[in-house]
Phi, psi and omega in degrees: 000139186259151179351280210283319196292321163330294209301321257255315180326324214294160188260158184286152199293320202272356178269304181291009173237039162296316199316137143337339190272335168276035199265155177067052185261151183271122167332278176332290176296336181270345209244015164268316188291310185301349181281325188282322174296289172357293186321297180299328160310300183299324169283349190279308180291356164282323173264021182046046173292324205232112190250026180196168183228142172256076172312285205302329177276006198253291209302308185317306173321293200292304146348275173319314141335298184284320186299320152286356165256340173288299241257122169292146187251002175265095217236138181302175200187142169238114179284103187265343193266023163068355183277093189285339186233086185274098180304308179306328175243028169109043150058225158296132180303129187278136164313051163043294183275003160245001148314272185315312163301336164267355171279351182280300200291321174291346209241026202218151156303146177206168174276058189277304177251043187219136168257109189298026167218318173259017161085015198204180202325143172241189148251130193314343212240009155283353186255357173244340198290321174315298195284336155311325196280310185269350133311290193242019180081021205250168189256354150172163174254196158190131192250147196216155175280024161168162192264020157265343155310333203258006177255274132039314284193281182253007141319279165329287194317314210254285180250061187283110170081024177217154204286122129311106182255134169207147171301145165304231194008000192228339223247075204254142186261136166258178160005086179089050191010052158299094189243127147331327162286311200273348161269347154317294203313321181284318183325311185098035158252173173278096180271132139247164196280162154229163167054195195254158170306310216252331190219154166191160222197150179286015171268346179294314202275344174265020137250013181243015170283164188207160163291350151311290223302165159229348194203127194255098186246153182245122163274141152289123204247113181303319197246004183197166218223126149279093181237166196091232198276073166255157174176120179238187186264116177306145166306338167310302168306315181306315172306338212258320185306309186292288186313332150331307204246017181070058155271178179240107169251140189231123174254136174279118178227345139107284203241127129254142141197165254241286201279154183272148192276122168293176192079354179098340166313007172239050123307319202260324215253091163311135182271160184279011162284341155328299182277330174292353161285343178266015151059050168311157189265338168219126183244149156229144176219164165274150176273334187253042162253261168288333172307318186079018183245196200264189188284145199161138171240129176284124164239154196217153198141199162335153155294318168272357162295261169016282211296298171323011192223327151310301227261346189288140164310307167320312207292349192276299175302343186243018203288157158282197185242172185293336184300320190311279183331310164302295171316329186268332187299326169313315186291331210247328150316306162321307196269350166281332158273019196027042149259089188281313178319336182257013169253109159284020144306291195294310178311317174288337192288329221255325177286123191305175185276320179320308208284317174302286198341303170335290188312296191318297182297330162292293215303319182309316182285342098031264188290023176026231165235058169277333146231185186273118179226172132248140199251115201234098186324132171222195170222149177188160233218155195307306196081165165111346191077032174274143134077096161280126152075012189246166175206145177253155161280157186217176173238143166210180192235102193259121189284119154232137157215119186013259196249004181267136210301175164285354149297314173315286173334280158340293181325269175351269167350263170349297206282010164225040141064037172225111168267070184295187176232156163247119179199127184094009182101007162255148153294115167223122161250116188261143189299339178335297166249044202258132164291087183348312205261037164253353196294277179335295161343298192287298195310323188259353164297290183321312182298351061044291190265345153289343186246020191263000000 
């Protein structure tokens, strides 16, 4: 067929989006793809790449296309790598029954800034502050959306064009180049280092006050551990150095929880009521780390810090919403009630290897022998930057399928939204962060990706 009868050929845009396949398809999005295509046509036969038009395969493209722009790419996952507080796949899981309470509250009018007893403007941060105050004993909080925000924050506030004393052994970057320093430098304080990468002694922070410093701060050093010839000043000693000297002392703490941690991990790791007995004048923690809530950064501390840190202009850009709220307030009502089994965080960290092996043997019996498998002792670490360098046991089920290697596996998987590790040249998926009612899931997946 020649050129010009070809071009005469291209179908009309209002006649092809006509077709039954687009019908109740949203306009807007399709009909820049159907142009684009058109287009891509038009140029292909000018360049005589094509001597026919495929209607049925050009709807199909343009279908396809559009359905990968329809399809949300922020997709469930069954978190298979035993990493329980997976920064990459959402950090903690939220609590299924404080969800649902927050959604009557979110889909609804609600009293978030209005006070139901004196009739008029409130504040949002009243609704978390009571039952915080009765958790950890504090003299008021204030939440922020994540806790580089709540560093952030109270920098700006506290030290602005005025000095930061923190140890070299502390100056830590996580996740996404978060570095202390460079959130000082924007914050407008000043750092200064103290002490050694491996040691530092409260006499490093008490020759390095000046009538600059205002705030003596301690970081958790989240993703790594120092060991051997080490020694840093416990937060308490800091506490007691800065009210010496009239200061604002602050812990960066990165991961709080509530409960001492099984496995021997609250050697290292103080809970925060611990640390709220050393009277800080400032705490910031994440809410969706070890906390097991949703993402947020809490700060906790003085009452009249609060309010100065309320009153800075920034908190209007860092503030949460009412879903946040509702959610952390439920969750913190849990833990005021020791029921910890209903934050799932705390619930995969706490379950014995008795209770996984268990799991590992329904699910194997499940997945029958549609693959090759084994039930395998392991190890695997919280995440999240909690407890650096520790490891917990763990069970897991190491994966064979007839001759393909374990990146193929892993691939295969993946690609039906079940995210396992690779380890020792094996495939596993560990029970840790498996949920018992994902079984049936993994089972009609797997089966899936055996006939894919």
């Amino acid at each position: 067929m020649q050129n010009h009868t070809l071009l005469r050929s291209l179908p009309k845009v209002d006649k092809f989006i006509a077709h039954q396949d687009f019908k109740n398809l949203s306009k807007p999005v399709l009909l820049p793809i159907l142009r684009d295509a058109l287009e891509t046509l038009r140029n292909d036969i000018l360049t005589k790449k094509i001597s026919e038009i495929n209607d049925n395969k050009l709807r199909q493209n343009i279908l396809k296309k559009y359905h990968k722009i329809m399809t949300p790419s922020l997709q469930k996952v069954i978190n298979a790598t035993g990493v329980i507080v997976h920064t990459n796949l959402g950090r903690s899981p939220i609590n299924p029954e404080s969800f649902d309470k927050a959604k009557v509250i979110a889909t609804s009018y609600n009293n978030l800034e209005y006070d139901l007893e004196k009739g008029k403007r409130g504040e949002r941060y009243s609704h978390i502050s009571t039952m915080m105050k009765a958790l950890l004993g504090c003299e008021d909080v204030l939440v922020v959306n994540n806790n580089a925000a709540a560093v952030f924050l109270v920098l700006n506030t506290f030290a602005r064009r005025k000095e930061v004393i923190v140890s070299r052994g502390e100056l830590v970057e996580i996740g996404g180049s978060f570095r202390i320093p460079e959130v000082m430098k924007h914050s407008g304080a000043k750092l200064v280092e103290v002490g050694a990468t491996n040691k530092t002694h409260l006499h490093d922070y008490e020759e390095a006050i000046t009538e600059r410093t205002k705030l003596l701060m301690k970081v958790h050093k989240s993703n790594y551990a120092i060991e051997g010839f080490t020694a840093e000043v416990p937060f308490g000693e800091i506490h007691v150095l800065a009210e010496h000297h009239g200061l604002i002392d602050y812990y960066d703490l990165g991961s709080g929880h509530i409960v001492d941690l099984p496995y021997g991990l609250s050697a290292k790791e103080h809970t925060l009521q611990e640390i709220m007995e050393d009277d800080p004048s400032l705490m910031s923690f994440s809410g969706d780390k070890l906390f097991g809530s949703v993402q947020a950064g809490i700060i906790v501390g003085k009452k009249e810090l609060i309010d100065k840190l309320k009153k800075n202009q920034l908190l209007r850009m860092l503030r949460v919403d009412k879903v946040t709220l509702s959610i952390l307030a439920e969750d913190v009502k849990s833990m005021l009630m020791d029921e910890f089994d209903s934050i799932p965080t705390l619930k995969m960290l706490f379950e014995s290897t008795k209770t996984l092996r268990n799991n590992a043997e329904e699910l194997a019996e499940k997945l029958g022998k549609s693959i090759e498998y084994e039930i395998v002792e392991t190890e695997t670490v919280i995440g999240g930057g909690s407890t650096p360098n520790r490891k917990i046991p763990s069970v897991a089920l190491a994966v064979n399928i007839g001759k393909l290697g374990p990146n193929t596996i892993e691939k295969r998987f993946r690609e039906h939204n079940i995210i396992g590790r690779i380890e020792n040249g094996t495939f596993l998926l560990d029970l840790r962060t498996i949920n018992p009612n994902e079984f049936d899931t993994i089972k009609e997946r797997v089966a899936c990706l055996i006939s894919s």
